[in-house]
C-alpha positions, -999 to 999 in steps of 0.1 A, spaced: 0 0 0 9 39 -9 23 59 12 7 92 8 16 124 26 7 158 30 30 186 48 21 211 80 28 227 106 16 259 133 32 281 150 16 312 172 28 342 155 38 370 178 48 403 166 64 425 192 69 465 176 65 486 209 70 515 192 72 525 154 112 522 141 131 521 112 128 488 96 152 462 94 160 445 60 144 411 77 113 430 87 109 443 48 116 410 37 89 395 59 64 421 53 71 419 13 67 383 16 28 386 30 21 412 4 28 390 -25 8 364 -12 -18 387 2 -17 375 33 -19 395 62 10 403 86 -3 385 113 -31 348 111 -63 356 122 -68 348 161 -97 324 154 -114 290 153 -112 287 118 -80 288 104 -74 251 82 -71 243 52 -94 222 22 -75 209 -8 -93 191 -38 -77 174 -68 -60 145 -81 -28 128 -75 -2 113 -97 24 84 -82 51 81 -102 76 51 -94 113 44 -100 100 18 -123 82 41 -145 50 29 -138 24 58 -128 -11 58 -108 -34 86 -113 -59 87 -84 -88 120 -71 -75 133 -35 -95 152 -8 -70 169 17 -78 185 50 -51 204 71 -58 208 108 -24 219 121 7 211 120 4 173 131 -31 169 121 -40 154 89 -76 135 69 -61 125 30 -85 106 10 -80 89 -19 -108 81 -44 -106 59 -76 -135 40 -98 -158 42 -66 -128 30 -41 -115 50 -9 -86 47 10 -84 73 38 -54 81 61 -52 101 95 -25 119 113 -41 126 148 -9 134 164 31 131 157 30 98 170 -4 84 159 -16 76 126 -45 59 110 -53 41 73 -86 22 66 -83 9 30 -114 5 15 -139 -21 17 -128 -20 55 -145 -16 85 -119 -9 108 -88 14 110 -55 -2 117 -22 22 128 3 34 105 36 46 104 30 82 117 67 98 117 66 98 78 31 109 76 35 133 104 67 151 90 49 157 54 20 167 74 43 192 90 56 207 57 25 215 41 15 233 70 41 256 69 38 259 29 0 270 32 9 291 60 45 309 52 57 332 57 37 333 87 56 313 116 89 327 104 92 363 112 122 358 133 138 332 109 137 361 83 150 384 106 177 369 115 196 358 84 206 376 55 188 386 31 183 362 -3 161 333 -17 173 307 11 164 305 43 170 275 72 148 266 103 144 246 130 118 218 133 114 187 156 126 165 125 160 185 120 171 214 99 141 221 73 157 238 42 132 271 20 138 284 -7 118 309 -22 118 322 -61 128 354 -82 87 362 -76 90 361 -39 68 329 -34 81 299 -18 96 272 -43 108 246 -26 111 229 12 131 201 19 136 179 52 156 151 55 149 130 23 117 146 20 116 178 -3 82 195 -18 82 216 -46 55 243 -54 42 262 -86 13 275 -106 3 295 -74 -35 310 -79 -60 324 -54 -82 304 -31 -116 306 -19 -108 338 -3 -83 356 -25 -49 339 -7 -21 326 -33 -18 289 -32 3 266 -49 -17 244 -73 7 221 -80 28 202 -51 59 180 -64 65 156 -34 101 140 -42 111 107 -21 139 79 -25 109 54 -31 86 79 -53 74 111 -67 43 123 -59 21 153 -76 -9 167 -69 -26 189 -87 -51 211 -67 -84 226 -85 -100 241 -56 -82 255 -23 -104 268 4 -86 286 33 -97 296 65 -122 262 74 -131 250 102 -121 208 109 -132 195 140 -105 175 162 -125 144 155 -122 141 118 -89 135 123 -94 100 147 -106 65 137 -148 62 131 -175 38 124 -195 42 91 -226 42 112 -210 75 138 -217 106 139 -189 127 135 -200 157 140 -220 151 175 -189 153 198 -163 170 182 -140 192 197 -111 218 182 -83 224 205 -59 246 188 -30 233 168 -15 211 191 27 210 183 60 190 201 64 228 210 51 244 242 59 279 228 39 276 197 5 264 214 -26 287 215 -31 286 252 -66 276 268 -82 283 232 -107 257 227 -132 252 204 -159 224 193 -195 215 199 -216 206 227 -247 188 233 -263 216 265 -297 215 279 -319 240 276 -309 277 287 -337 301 297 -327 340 302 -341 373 319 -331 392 291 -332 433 289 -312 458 273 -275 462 287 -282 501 301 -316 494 310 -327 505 344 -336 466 358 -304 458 350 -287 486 367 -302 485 392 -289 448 400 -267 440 429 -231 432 417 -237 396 432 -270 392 411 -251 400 380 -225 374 382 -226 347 357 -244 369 332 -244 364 294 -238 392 272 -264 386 237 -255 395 205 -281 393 180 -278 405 142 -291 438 136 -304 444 173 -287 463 200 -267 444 229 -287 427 257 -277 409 288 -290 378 303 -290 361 336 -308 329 349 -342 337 363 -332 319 395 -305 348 400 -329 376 403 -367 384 402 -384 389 370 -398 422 366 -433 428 352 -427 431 312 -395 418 310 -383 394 283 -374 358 286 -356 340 263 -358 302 263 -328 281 240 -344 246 240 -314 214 240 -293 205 219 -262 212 198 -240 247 208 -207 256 192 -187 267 218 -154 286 220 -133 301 246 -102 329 236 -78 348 248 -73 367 220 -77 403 221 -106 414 194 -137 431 200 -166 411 211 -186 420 182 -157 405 157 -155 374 183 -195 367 178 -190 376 138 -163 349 133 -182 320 154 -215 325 130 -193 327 101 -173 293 117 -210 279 117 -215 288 84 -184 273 70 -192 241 91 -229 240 71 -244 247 110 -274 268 109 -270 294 140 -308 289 162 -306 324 184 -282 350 193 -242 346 204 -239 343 243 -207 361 250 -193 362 289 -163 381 298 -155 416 291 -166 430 258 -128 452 251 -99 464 270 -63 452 277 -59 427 300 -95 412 286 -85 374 299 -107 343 292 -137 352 268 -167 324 267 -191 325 235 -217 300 230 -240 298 201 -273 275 193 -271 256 161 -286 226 142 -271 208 108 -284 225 77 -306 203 60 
């Protein structure tokens, strides 16, 4: 059987300008970089921040034989991985859940069986960091002279990049592994991609040619473990950041995924409104801030915290499925409850009442941010 891989990896981005200066020449390189793949400086703090690649894939062997087969790709971080392979109605699907863990199923089969995750996970790791550079390198640019070749540490060893007369990375190589990239169009969302991966090996060549690139998905922790044909994937899952063999580069306490809740029943008035300040501070603990499209902010609080005034509004969220995500990252609250309905969306979830939102709305030293949102499977 085939050994296929894909490349990946994450790591948290942190810029730190305290104060406007001149530039160095690895700060223009780096910013020059993004530009000309129109990517921003800086990855979006977010749930949604994978990758969805669609095409077909050619093995070539040294014994000039070839096999042409469809793919299906989805990146999930830098050691998580779903490839699927898809020929005259046949599947074979391979997992990377971790560095060390790694699935196939061939098809016809009912059961998953391990596979040999450090060669899967290190090509998981390179196209990680090819859909994502030159984010994760800022200080690798910085810090060597300028040109088209660059070096950087990874937990496999010395990875090697090189990147072409047009500024767009050409080639990565690790170990025996190397990857090169061309044709580079835009995705979904206006990002350059490369269409065309080269995958060179001792054993094989591999190329995949990608017709459609989506950027900035959402995939859930669980499509990247073992399941039943009969499961439901999508009733437990549960996104936990990119999990890496490096402390530094993990997204810490960011969690995302969905829950199955009971029902949720609110007091619910206007934030300024006199009922609600005219609350005790220890009746206003626990509350919910609501954002609802095209309607001014509300707060809610359990009707067991406080009496219910004549008039006032309750809202009742019956059981069932809630996306669910807790951040540190400092954004406004209202770009915190845009980007979970627009997760929602991408996930085909259809959003059943407003954001819940608990912790403070802006500031500095904001801390750990709650949102909660009702949703159901689009039909």
């Amino acid at each position: 059987m085939l050994t296929l891989a894909p490349f990946l990896f994450s790591a948290l981005l942190t810029s730190a300008m305290q104060q406007p200066a001149v530039q160095t020449p690895g700060q223009k390189s780096y910013e020059k970089l993004c530009l000309t793949r129109k990517l921003p400086l800086e990855p979006k703090r977010g749930p949604s921040g994978h990758f969805h690649f669609t095409g077909k894939i050619l093995f070539q062997f040294p014994s000039g034989d070839s096999v042409q087969q469809e793919c299906e790709v989805l990146v999930g971080g830098p050691s998580r991985l779903r490839y699927l392979l898809k020929q005259d109605g046949k599947r074979n699907l391979f997992l990377v859940q971790s560095p060390t863990l790694a699935w196939f199923r061939p098809n016809g089969a009912t059961q998953f069986q391990e596979w040999d995750a450090e060669e899967l996970s290190r090509q998981t790791w390179l196209r990680w960091t090819a859909s994502r550079f030159p984010w994760d390198f800022q200080l690798d640019i910085a810090g060597q002279k300028q040109g088209h070749e660059l070096r950087a540490s990874t937990p496999w060893g010395t990875m090697e990049i090189s990147v072409g007369e047009d500024g767009l990375l050409s080639r990565l190589r690790l170990r025996t592994m190397e990857v090169k990239l061309s044709n580079w169009k835009p995705s979904s969302n206006g990002v350059l991609f490369p269409q065309k991966w080269e995958w060179i090996t001792p054993s094989l060549t591999q190329i995949e040619t990608f017709t459609a690139i989506d950027d900035s998905v959402l995939v859930f922790d669980k499509a990247f473990t073992p399941f039943s044909d009969t499961e439901d994937q999508d009733a437990a899952s549960n996104w936990t950041g990119n999990p890496t063999t490096q402390k530094k580069q993990r997204i810490a306490g960011e969690e995302y995924g969905l829950q199955f809740r009971a029902k949720i029943e609110l007091l619910v008035s206007e934030l300024e409104s006199t009922w609600w300040n005219a609350l005790s501070t220890a009746n206003k603990q626990n509350h919910w801030i609501l954002f609802s499209e095209g309607k001014p902010l509300q707060v809610g609080i359990s009707p067991e915290t406080a009496s219910r005034p004549k008039g006032l509004q309750t809202l009742s969220l019956p059981e069932g499925l809630w996306l669910r995500w807790v951040t540190y990252a400092k954004l406004p609250a209202t770009d915190l409850a845009d980007e979970i309905r627009q997760s929602a969306q991408r996930s085909k979830l259809q959003a059943l009442g407003p954001v819940l939102f608990r912790g403070q709305l802006k500031g500095k030293n904001i801390g750990r941010r709650e949102l909660l949102l009702p949703v159901k499977k689009k039909d």
